[in-house]
N, CA, C and O atoms as a MOPAC input file, in Angstrom:
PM7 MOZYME 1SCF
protein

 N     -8.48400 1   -26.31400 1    -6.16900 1
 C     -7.35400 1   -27.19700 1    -6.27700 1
 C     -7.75000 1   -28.51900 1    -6.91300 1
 O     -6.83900 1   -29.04900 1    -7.54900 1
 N     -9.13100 1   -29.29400 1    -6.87600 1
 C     -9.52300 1   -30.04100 1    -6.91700 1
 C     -9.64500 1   -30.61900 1    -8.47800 1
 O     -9.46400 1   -31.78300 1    -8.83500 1
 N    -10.01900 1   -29.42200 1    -9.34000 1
 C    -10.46700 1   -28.86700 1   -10.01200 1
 C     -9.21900 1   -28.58400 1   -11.22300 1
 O     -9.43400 1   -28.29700 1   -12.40100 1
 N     -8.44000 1   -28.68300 1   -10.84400 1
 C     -6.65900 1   -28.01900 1   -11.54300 1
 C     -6.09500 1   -29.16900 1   -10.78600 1
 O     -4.86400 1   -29.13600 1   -10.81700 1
 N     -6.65300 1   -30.33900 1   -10.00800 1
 C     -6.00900 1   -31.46700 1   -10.60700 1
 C     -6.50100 1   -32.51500 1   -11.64200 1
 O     -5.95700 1   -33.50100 1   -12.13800 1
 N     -7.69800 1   -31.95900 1   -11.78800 1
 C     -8.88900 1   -32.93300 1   -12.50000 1
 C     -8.29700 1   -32.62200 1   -13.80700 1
 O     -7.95000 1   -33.57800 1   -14.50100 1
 N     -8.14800 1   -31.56000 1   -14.19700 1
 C     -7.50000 1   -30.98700 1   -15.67700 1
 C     -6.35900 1   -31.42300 1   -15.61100 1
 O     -6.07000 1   -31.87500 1   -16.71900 1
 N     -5.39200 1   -31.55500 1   -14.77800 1
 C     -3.98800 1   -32.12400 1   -15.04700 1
 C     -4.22800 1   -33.42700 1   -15.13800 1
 O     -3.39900 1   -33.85200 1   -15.94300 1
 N     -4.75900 1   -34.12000 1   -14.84300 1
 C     -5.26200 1   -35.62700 1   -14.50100 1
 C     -5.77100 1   -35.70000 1   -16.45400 1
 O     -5.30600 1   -36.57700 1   -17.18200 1
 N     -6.55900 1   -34.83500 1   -16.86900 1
 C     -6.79800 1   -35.21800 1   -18.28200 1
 C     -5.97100 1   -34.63900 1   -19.32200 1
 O     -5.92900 1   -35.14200 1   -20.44400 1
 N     -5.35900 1   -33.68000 1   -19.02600 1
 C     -4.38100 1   -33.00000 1   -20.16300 1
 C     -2.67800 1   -33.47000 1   -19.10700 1
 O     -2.16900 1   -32.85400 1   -18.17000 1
 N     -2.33100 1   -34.47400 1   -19.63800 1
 C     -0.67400 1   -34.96600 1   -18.74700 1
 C      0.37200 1   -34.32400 1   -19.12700 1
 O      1.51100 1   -34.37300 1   -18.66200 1
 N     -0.20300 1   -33.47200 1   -20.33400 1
 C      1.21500 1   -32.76800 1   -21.45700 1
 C      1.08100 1   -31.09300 1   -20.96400 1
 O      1.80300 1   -30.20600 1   -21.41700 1
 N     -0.04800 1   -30.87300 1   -19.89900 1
 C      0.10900 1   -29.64000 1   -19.29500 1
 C      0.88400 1   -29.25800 1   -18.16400 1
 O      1.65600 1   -30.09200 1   -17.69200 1
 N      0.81100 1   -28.29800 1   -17.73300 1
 C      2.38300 1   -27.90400 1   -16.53800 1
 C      1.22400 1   -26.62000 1   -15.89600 1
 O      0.45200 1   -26.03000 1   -16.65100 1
 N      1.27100 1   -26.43500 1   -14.86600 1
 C      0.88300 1   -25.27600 1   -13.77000 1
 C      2.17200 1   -24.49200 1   -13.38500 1
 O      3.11700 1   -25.23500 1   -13.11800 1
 N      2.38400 1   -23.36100 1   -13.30900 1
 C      3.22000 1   -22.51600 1   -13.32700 1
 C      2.80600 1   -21.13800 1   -12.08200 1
 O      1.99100 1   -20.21600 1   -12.11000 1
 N      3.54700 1   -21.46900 1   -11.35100 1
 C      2.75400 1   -20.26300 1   -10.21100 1
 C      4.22500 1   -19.52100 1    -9.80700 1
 O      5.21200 1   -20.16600 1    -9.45300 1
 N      4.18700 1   -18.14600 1    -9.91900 1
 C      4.94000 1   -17.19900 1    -9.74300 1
 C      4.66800 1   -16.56700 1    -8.94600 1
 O      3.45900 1   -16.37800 1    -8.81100 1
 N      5.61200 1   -15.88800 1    -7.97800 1
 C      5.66800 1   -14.95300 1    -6.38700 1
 C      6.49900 1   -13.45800 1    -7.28100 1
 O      7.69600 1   -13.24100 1    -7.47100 1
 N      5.04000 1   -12.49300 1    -7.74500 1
 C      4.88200 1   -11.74700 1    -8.30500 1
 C      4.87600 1   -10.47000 1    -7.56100 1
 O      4.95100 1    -9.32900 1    -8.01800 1
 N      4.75500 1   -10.93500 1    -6.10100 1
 C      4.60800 1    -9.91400 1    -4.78300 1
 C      5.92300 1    -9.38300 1    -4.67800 1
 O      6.26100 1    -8.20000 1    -4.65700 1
 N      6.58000 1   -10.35100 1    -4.61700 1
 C      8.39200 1    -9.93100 1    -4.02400 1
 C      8.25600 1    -9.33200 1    -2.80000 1
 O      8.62800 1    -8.18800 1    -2.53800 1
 N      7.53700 1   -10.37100 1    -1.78300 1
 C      7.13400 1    -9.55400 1    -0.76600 1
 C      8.54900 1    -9.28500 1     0.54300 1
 O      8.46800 1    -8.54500 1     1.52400 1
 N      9.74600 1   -10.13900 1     0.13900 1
 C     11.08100 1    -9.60000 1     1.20400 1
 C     11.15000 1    -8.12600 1     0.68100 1
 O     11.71700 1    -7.41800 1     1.51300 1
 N     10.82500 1    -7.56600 1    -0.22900 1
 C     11.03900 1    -5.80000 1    -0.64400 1
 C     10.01000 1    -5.12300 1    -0.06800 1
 O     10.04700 1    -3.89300 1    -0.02500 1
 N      8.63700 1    -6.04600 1     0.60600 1
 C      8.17200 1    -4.86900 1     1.44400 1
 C      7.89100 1    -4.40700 1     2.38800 1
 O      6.97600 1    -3.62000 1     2.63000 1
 N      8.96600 1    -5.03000 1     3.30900 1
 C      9.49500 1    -4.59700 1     4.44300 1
 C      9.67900 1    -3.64700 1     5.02200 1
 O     10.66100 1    -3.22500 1     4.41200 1
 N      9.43300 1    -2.76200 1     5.96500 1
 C     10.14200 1    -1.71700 1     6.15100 1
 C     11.63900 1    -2.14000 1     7.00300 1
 O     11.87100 1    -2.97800 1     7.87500 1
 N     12.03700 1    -1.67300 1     6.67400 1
 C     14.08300 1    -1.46200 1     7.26000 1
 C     13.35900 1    -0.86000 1     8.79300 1
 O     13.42100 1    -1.61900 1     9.76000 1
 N     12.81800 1     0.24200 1     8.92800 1
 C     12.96900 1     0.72600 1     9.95900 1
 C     12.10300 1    -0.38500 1    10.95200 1
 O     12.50000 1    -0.65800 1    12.08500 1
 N     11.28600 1    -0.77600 1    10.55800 1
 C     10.28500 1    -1.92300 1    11.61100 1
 C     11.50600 1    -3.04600 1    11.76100 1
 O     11.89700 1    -3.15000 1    12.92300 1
 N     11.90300 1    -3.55300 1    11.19400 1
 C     13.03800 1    -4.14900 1    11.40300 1
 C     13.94100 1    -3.79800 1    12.53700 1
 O     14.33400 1    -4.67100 1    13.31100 1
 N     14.26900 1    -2.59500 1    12.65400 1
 C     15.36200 1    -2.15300 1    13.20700 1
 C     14.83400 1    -1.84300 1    15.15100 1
 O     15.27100 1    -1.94800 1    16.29700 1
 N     13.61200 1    -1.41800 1    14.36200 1
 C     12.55300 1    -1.30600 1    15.91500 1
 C     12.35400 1    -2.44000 1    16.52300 1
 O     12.52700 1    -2.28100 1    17.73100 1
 N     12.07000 1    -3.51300 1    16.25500 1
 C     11.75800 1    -5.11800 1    16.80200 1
 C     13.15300 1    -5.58000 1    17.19100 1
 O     13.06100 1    -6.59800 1    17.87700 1
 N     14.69800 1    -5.11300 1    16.95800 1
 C     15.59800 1    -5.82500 1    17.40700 1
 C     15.76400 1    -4.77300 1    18.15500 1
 O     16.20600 1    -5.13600 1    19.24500 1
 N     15.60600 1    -3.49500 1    18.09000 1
 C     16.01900 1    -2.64500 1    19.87100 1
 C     15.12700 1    -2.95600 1    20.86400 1
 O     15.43000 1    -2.77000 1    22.04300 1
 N     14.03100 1    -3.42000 1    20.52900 1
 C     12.88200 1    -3.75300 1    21.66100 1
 C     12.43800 1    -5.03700 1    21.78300 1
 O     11.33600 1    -5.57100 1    21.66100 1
 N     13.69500 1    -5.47000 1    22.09000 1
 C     13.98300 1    -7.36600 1    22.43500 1
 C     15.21500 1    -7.09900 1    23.33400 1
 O     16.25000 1    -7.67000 1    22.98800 1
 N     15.25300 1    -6.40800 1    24.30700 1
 C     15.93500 1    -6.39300 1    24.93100 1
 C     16.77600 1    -7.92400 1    25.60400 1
 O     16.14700 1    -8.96800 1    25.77500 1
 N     18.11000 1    -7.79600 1    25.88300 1
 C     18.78400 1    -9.57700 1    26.00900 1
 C     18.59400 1    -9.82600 1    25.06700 1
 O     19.71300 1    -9.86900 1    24.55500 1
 N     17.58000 1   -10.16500 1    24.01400 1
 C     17.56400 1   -11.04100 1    23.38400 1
 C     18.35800 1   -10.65000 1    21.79300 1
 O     19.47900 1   -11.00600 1    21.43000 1
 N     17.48000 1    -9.91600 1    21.13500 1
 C     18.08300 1    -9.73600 1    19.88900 1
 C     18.80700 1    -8.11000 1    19.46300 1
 O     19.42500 1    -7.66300 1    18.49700 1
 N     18.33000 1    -7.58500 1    20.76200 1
 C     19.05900 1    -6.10000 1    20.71200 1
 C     20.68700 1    -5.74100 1    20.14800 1
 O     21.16700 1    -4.78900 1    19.53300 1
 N     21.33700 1    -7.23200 1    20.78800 1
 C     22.80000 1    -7.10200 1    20.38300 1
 C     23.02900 1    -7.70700 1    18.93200 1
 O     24.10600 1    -8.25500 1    18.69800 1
 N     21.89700 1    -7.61300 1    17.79800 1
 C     22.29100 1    -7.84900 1    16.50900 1
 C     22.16000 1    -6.93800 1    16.20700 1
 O     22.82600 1    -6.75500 1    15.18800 1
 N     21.26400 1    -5.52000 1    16.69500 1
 C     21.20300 1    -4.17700 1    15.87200 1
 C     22.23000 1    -3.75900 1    15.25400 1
 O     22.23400 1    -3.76400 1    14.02400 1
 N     23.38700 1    -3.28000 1    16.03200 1
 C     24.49000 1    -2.88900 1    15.24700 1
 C     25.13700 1    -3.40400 1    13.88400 1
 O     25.63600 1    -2.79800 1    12.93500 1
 N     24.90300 1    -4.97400 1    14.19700 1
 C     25.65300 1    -5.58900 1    12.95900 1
 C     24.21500 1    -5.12000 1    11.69300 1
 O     24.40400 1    -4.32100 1    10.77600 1
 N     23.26700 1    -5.61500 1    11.87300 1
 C     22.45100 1    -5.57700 1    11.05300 1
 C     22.08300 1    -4.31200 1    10.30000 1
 O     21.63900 1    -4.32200 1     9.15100 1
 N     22.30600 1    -3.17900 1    11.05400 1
 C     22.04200 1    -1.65300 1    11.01800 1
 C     23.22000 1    -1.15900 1     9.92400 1
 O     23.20300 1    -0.31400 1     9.02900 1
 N     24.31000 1    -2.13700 1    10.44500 1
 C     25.43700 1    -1.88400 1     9.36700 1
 C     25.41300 1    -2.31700 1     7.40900 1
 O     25.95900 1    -1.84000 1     6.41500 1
 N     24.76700 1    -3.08800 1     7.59300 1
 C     24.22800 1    -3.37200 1     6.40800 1
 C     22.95400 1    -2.91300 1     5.57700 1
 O     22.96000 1    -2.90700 1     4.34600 1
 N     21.49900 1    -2.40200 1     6.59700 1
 C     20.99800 1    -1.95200 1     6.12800 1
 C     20.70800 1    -0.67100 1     6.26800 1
 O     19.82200 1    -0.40400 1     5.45600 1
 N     20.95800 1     0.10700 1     6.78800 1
 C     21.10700 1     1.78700 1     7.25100 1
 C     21.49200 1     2.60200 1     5.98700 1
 O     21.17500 1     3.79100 1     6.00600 1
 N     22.05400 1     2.18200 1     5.02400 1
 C     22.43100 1     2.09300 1     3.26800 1
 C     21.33900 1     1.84500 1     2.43600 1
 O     20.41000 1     1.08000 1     2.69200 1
 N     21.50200 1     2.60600 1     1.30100 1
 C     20.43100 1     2.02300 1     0.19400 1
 C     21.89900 1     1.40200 1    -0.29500 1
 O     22.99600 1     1.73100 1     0.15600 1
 N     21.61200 1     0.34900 1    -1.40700 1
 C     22.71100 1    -0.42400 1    -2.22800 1
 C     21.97700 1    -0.54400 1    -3.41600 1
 O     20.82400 1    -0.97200 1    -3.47500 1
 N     22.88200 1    -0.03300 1    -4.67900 1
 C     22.51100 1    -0.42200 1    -5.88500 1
 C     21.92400 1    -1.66700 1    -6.25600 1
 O     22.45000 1    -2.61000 1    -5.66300 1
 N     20.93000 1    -2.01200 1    -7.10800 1
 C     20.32300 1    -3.41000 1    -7.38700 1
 C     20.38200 1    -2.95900 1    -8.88800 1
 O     19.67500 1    -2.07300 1    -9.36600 1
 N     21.79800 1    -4.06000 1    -9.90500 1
 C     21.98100 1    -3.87900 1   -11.20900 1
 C     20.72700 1    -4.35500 1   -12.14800 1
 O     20.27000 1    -5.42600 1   -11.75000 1
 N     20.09000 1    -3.85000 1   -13.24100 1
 C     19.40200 1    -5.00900 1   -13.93400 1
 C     19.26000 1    -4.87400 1   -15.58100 1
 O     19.76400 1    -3.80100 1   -15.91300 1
 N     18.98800 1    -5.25900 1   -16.18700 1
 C     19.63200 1    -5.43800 1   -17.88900 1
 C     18.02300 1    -6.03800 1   -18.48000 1
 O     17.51700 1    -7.13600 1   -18.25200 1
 N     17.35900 1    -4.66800 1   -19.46200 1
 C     16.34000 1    -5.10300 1   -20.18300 1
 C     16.31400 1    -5.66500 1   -21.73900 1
 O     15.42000 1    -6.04000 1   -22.49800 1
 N     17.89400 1    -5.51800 1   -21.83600 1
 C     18.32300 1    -6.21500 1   -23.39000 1
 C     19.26300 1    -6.91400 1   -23.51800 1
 O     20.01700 1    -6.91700 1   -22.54400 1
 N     19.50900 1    -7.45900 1   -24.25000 1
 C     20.62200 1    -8.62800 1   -24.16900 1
 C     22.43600 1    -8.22600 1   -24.57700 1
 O     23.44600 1    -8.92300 1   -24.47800 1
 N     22.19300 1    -6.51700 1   -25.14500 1
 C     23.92200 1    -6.31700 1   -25.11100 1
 C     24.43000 1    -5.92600 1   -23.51500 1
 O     23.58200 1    -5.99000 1   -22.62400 1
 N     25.49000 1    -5.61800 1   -23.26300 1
 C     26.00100 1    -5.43600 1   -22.18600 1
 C     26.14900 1    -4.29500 1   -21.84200 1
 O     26.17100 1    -4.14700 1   -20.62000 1
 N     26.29300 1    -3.16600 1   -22.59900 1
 C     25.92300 1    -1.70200 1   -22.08000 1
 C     24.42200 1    -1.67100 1   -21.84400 1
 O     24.16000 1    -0.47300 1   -21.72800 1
 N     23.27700 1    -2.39000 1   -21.71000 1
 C     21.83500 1    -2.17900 1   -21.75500 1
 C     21.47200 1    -2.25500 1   -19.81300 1
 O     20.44300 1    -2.10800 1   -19.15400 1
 N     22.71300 1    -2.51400 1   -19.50900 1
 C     22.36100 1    -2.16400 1   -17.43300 1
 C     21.94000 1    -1.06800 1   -16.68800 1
 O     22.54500 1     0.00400 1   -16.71300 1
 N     21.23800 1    -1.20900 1   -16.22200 1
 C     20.38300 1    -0.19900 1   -15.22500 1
 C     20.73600 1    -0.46800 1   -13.63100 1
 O     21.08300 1    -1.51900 1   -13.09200 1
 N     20.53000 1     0.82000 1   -13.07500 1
 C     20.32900 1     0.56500 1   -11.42400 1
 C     19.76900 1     1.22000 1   -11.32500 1
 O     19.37800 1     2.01000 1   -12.18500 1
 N     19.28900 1     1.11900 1    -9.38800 1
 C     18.13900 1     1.14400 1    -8.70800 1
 C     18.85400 1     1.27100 1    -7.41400 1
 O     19.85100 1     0.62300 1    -7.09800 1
 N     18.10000 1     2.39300 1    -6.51600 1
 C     18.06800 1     1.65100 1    -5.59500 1
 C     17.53400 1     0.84400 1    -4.84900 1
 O     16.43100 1     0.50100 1    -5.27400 1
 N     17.92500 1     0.22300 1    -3.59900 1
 C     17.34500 1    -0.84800 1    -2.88000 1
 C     17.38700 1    -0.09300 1    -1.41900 1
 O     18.40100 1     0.01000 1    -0.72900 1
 N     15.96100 1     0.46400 1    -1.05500 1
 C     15.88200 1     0.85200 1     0.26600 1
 C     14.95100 1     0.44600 1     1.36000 1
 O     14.61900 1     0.87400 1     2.46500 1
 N     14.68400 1    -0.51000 1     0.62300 1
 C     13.45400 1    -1.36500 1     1.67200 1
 C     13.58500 1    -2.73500 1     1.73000 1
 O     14.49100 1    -3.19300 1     1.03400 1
 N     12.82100 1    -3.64000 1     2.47300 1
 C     13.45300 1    -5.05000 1     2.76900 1
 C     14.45700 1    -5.76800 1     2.81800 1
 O     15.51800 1    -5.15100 1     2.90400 1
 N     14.52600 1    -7.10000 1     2.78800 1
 C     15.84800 1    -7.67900 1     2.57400 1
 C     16.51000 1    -7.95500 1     1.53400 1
 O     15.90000 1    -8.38100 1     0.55400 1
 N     17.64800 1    -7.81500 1     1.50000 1
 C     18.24200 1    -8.28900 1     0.77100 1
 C     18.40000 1    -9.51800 1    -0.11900 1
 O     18.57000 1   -10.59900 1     0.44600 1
 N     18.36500 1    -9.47300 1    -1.32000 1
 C     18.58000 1   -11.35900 1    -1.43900 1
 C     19.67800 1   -12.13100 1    -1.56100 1
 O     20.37700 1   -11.87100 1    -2.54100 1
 N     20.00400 1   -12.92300 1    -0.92000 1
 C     21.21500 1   -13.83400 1    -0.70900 1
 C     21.78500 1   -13.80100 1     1.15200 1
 O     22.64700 1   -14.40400 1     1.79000 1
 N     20.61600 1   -12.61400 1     1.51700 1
 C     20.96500 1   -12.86200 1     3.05000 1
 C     20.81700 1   -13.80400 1     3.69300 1
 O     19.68700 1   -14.29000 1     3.75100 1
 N     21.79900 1   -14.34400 1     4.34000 1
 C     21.51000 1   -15.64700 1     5.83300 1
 C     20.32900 1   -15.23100 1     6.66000 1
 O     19.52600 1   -16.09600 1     7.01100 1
 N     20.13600 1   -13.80700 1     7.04400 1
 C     19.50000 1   -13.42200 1     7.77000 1
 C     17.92700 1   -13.00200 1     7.24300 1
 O     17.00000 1   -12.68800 1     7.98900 1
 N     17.89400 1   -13.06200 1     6.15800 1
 C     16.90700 1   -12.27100 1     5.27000 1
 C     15.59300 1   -12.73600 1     5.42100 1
 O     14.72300 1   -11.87000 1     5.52000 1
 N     15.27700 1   -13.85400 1     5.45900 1
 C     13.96700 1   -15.03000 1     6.32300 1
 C     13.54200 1   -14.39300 1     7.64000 1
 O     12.34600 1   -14.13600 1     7.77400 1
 N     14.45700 1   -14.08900 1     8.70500 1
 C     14.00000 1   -13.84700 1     9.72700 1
 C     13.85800 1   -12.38900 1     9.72000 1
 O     12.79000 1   -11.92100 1    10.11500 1
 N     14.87600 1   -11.53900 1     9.28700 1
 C     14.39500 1   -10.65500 1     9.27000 1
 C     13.21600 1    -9.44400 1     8.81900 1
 O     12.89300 1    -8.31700 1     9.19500 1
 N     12.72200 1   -10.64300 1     7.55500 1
 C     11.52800 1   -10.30000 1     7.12700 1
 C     10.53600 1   -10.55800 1     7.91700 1
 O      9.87000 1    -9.64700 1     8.40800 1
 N     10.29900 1   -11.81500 1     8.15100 1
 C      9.37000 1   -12.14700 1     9.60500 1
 C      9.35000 1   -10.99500 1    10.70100 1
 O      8.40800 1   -10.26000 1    10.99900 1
 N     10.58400 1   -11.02800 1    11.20100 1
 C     10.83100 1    -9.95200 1    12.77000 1
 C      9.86700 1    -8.62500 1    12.12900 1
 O      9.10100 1    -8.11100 1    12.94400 1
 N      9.87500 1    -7.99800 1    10.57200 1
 C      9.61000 1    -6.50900 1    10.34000 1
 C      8.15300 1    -6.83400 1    10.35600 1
 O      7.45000 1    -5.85100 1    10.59000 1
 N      7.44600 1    -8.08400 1    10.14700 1
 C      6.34200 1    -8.04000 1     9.85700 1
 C      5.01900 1    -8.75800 1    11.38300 1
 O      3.91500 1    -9.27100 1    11.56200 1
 N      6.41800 1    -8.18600 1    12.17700 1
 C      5.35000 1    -8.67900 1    13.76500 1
 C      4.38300 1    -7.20900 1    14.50300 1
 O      3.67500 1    -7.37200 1    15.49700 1

């Protein structure tokens, strides 16, 4: 670190660029997920259902490798969270206890 500030410190017209290349909310398992909220009894057991409802599904994930508009692809999505979930933070955490 020390070292990659010493170089930024002499080149000011450079930029560091660090990318999360893992996409590690996709490697989750759904089912560890689903196991950690039935075995929290009181506590988080009564989100299974809602949560189960959403991920118990694979869901298409659209994506486009060219710039016309017929060039879209899908996928599915059958592991981790989702992105844009409220819940998607914790529930990645909870799969990974």
């Amino acid at each position: 670190m020390h070292g990659l500030r010493a170089t930024l410190d002499l080149h000011p017209d450079w930029v560091v660029l660090q990318l999360d290349i893992r996409n590690a909310f996709n490697t989750v398992s759904r089912e560890a997920i689903f196991h950690e909220l039935r075995s929290a009894p009181g506590t988080l057991d009564p989100l299974f259902p809602f949560v189960h409802s959403f991920y118990s599904q694979s869901s298409p994930l659209y994506f486009s490798m060219g710039t016309r508009t017929g060039d879209i692809s899908t996928f599915l999505s059958e592991v981790g969270t989702r992105q844009g979930d409220p819940l998607g933070g914790a529930l990645f955490a909870l799969g990974h206890l």
